[in-house]
BALUMVO-72447 format. One record per residue (C-alpha): residue number from 1; x negated, y negated, z negated. Coordinates in steps of 0.25 Angstrom, whole numbers, plus 5000, padded with zeros to 4 digits. Example, Ala and Ser with C-alpha at 12.3 -4.5 7.8 and 13.67 -1.06 7.14 Angstrom:
+-----+------+------+------+
: pos :   xx :   yy :   zz :
+-----+------+------+------+
:   1 : 4951 : 5018 : 4969 :
:   2 : 4945 : 5004 : 4971 :
+-----+------+------+------+
REM end
This chain:
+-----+------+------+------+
: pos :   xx :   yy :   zz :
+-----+------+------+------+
:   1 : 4545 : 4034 : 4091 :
:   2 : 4547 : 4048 : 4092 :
:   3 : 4551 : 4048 : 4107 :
:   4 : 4535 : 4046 : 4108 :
:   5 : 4535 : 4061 : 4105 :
:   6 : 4536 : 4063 : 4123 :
:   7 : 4521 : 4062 : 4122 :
:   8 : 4519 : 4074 : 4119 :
:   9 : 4520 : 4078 : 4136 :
:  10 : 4503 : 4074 : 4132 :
:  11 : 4503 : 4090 : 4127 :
:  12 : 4500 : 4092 : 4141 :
:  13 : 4484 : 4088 : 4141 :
:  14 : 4484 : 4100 : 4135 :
:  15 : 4480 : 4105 : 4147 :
:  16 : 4466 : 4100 : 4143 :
:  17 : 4464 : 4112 : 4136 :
:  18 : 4458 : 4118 : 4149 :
:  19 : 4446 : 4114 : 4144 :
:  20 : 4446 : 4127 : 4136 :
:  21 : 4438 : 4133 : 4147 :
:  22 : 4425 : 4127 : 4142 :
:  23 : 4426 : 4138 : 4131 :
:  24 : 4417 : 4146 : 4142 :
:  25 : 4406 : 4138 : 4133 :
:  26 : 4408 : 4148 : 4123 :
:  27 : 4396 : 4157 : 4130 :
:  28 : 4388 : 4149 : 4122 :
:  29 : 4392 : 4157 : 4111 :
:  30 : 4381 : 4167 : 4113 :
:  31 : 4373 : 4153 : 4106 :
:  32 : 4378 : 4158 : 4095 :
:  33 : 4372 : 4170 : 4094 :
:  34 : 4359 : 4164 : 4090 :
:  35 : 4365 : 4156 : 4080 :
:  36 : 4372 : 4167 : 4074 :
:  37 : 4356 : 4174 : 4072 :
:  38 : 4352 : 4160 : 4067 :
:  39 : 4362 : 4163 : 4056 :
:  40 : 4357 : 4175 : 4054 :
:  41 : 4344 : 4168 : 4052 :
:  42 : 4348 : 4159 : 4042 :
:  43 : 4355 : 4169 : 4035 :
:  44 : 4364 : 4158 : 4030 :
:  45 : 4374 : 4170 : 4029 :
:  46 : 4367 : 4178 : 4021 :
:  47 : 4367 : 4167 : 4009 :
:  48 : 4382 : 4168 : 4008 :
:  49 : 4380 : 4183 : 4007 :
:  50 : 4371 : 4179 : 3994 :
:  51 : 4381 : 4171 : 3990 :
:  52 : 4391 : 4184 : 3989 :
:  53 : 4380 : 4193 : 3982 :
:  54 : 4378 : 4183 : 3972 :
:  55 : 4392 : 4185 : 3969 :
:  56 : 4392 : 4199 : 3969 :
:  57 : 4381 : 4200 : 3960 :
:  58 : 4388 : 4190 : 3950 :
+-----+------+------+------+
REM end
């Protein structure tokens, strides 16, 4: 059945990835920002740093 193998000629949709373009969204990357000063709030970092002084001091 090997002869089926000639469908691989479907490669060409490819193409499709035209649709890259909508990337441009990223602009909403400045979102981010504001999360990333959320994190800071949280401090949920800061724990894992604990985490390392405990160790140090052991």
């Amino acid at each position: 059945e090997q002869p089926e193998q000639p469908e691989q000629p479907e490669q060409p949709e490819q193409p499709e990835q035209p649709e890259q373009p909508e990337q441009p969204e990223q602009p909403e990357q400045p979102e981010q920002k504001p999360k990333a000063k959320r994190g800071a709030k949280g401090k949920v970092d800061e724990p894992i740093s604990d985490a390392g002084t405990g160790e140090a001091e052991s």
